[in-house]
Structure formats: C-alpha cells, structure tokens
C-alpha atoms as one frame of an Amber mdcrd trajectory, in Angstrom:
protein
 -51.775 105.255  73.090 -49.558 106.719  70.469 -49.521 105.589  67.249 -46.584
 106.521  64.562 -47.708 106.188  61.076 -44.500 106.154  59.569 -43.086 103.077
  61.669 -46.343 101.705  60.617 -45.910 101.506  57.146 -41.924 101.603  56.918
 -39.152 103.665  58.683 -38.442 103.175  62.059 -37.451 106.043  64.377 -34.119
 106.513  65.314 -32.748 108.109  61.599 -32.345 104.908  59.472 -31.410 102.600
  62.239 -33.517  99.675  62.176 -32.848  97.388  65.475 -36.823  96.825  66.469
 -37.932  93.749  65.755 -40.950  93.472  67.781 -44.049  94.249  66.304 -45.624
  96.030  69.352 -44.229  97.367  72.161 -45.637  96.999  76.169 -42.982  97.752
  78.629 -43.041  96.683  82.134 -43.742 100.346  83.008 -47.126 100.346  81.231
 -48.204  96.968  82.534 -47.723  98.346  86.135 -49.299 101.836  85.211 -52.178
  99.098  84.313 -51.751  97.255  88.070 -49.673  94.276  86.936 -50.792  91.631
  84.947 -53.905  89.554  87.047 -55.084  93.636  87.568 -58.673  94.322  85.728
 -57.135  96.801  84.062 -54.712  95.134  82.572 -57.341  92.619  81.237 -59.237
  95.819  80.434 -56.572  96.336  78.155 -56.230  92.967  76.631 -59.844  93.053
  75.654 -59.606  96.535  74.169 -56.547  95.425  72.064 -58.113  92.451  70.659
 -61.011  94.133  69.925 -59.048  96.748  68.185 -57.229  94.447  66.305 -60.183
  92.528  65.171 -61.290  95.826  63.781 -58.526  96.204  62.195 -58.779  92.900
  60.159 -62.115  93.999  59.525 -60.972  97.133  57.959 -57.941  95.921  56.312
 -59.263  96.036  52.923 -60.086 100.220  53.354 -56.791 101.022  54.936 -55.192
  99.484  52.540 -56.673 101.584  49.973 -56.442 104.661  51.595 -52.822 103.536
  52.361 -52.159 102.888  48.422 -54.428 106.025  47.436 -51.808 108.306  49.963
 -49.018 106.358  48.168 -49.582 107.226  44.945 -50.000 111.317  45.692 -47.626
 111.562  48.134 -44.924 108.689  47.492 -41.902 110.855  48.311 -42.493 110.871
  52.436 -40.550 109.145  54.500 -42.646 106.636  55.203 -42.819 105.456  51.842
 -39.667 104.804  51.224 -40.054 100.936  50.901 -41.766 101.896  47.113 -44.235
  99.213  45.919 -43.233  96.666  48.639 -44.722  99.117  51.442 -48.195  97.947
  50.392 -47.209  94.088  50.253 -45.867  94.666  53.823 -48.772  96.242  55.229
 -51.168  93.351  53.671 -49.022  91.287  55.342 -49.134  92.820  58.950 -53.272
  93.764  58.581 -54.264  90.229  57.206 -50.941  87.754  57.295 -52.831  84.634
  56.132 -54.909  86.170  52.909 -52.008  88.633  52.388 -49.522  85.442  51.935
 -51.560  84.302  49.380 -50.709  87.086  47.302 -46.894  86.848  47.681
C-alpha cells in the first residue's frame, strides 16, 4: 500500500490537473492480485481496511494536529497549497459528520 501525503491533504498528482474524484482507488488488477472478490483475501483486505479506517477516526483528533502543527512551519509545500481550508478539508475526510458541524 502506498500512501501519498500530498494528495492526502491537497494536490493531486499529475502537475495541477485535478480529474480524480474518487476518494480511494482499487483497480480490478489489485482485486485479482487479491483472488477476486468472494477470495479470503480479498475479505482479508476488507477487514484490514475497515479496521484501518476505524483507527483512523480514532486518531483523527492527533493527525489533525500534527497536520496543523506541519502547516504552520512548513506552509509553503505543495501540499499546502489549499491555505487554511486544507485543515477544514481534512476534518472533513477523517471525521465527515463532527467535522460538518464545524463548517
């Protein structure tokens, strides 16, 4: 699993062009690496991304922070090109029903 930090928080690859709009990718090449879909790996997989996202959630509050912390020393990456509203969006993604509370 890869995981691009800057896409992430902001700038998708490709130089400025911005035609993703799914929020995760799995291609029909990795779900056949996995055995197909009714394969125990696949469900493997499905387990170990819930689980992952779960801790996510759990964690939201600390990667946010960190996130913000990063932000405010090193605002002039890339990947912080969205200014304030990078932190908004990432509440949003981590927790989407506390973080639309705050909108």
């Amino acid at each position: 699993m890869h995981i691009d930090f800057g896409f992430l928080l902001s700038n998708a690859p490709g130089k400025g062009i911005k035609f993703e709009q799914a929020p995760f990718k799995l291609t029909g090449e990795m779900v056949e690496v996995l055995g197909g879909i009714n394969s125990k790996k696949f469900n493997l997989y499905r387990e170990l991304m819930r689980l992952g996202f779960m801790a996510i959630q759990e964690h939201a509050d600390k990667i946010v922070k960190l996130v913000e912390m990063m932000f405010m020393g090193l605002n002039d990456l890339p990947c912080f090109q969205l200014g304030e509203d990078l932190i908004a969006n990432l509440k949003h993604r981590v927790l989407p029903n506390i973080a639309s509370d705050d909108r």
